[in-house]
N, C-alpha and C positions, 0 to 999 in steps of 0.2 A: 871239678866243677861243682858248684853248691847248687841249691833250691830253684826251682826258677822263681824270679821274683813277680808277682801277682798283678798287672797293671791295673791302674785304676783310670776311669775316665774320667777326662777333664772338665764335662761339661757334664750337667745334667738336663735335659730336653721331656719336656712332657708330649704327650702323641702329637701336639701339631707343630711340631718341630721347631719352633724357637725356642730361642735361651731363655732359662727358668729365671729369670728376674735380672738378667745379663751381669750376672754375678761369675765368672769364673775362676775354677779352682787354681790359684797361681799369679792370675792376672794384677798386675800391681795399681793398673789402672782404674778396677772395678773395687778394689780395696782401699786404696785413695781417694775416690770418691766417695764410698761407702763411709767413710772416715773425716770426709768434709776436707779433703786434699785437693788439690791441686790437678793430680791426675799427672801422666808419662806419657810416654810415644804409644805404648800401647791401647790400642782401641780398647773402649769396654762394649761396643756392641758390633768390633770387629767378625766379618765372618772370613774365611779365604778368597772369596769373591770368582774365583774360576765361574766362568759361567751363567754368573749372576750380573746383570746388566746396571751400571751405576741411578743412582736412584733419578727420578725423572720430576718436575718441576711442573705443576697444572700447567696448561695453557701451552705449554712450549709448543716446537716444533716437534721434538723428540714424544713428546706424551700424544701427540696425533700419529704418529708415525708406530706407537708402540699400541696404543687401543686395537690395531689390526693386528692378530697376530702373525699370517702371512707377510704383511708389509715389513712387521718388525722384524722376524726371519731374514728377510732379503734383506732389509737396510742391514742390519748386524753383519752379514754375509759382505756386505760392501764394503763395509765400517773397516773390516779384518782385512780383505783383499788390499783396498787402498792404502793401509797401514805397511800389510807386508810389503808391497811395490817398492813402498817407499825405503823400506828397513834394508832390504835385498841391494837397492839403489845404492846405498850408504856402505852394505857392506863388501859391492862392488868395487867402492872408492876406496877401501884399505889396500888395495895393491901401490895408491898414491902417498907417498910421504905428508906428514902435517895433518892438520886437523879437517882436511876435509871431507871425512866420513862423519862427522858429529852431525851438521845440519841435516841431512837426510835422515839420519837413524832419531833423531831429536822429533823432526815431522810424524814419523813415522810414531814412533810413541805418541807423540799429540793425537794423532789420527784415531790411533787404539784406547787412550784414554778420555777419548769422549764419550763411548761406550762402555769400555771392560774396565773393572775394578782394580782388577791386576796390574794392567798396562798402567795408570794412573799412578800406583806403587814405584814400578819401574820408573814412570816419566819423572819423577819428584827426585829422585835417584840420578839418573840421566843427565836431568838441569844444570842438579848440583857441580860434577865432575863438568859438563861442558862450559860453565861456568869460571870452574876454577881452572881451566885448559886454557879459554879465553884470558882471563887474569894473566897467566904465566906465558902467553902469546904478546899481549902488551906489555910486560917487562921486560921481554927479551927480542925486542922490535925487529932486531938486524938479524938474527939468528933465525925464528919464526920466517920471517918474511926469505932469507937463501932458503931455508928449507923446502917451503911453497913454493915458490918457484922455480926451486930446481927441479920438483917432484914434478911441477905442469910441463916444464919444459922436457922432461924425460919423457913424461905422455906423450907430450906433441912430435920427440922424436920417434916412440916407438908407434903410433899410430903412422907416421909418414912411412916409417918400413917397411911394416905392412903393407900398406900401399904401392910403393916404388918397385919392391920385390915382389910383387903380388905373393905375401906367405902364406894367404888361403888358399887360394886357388894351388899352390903348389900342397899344401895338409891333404886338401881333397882329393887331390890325383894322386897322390902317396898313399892314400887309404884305400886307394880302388874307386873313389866314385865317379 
């Protein structure tokens, strides 16, 4: 094994913690601009945004709601809850064939990128692919559409089983309850 090799930081930050002239070491975007470019995907006044709440608009809804900081706690608190409901929702729906888990986990992302920075990331992300899902759903009209429906109709029969055979009530009494 050789030397360890000595890392260096990528940013430099003066005591009140923002970026020194949102120049960073690497970044092709603060270099192309710097440069009089065009600029890339990469942010030049990118931070990783976990837990930094997306920036807020005088006068909104959101910037009343965020002057409190109590209120802003709880609404953030709700923002994530109704997101994940939703995400959870969607990724219930994978045990169904076809793209019926997208719309819900798609919401769900909306929900979180109203708020979080990150989810915003993700949603843009998310779009794209349900998008191109959609696309390859309408080129392949007859095949999309048996898939869908045969995956609903398999729900509708395994929910009627459950049902017919009572296989709760029979789980439950199997388990001792």
């Amino acid at each position: 094994m050789g030397a360890p090799v000595p890392s260096t930081p990528q940013t430099t930050r003066p005591a009140d913690h923002r970026p020194a002239d949102h120049r960073f070491a690497g970044n092709r975007a603060a270099e192309q601009s710097a440069a009089g470019g065009s600029g890339s995907t990469l942010c030049v006044h990118c931070s990783d945004g976990l837990g930094e709440p997306r920036p807020v608009e005088p006068g909104s809804f959101r910037a009343r709601v965020h002057s409190n900081p109590t209120v802003a706690i709880a609404y953030r608190v709700a923002v994530f809850t109704a997101g994940l409901l939703l995400v959870l929702i969607g990724l219930a729906l994978t045990v169904l064939p076809g793209p019926l888990t997208i719309p819900p986990v798609l919401a769900g992302l909306w929900v979180w990128s109203t708020e979080f920075a990150w989810a915003r990331r993700f949603f843009t992300t998310f779009k794209r692919k349900a998008r191109d899902a959609w696309r390859h759903a309408r080129q392949h009209p007859v095949s999309s559409t048996a898939v869908t429906v045969g995956g609903l109709a398999l729900a509708g029969v395994v929910f009627w089983a459950v049902g017919h055979y009572q296989l709760v009530d029979r789980v439950v009494a199997a388990l001792g309850g």
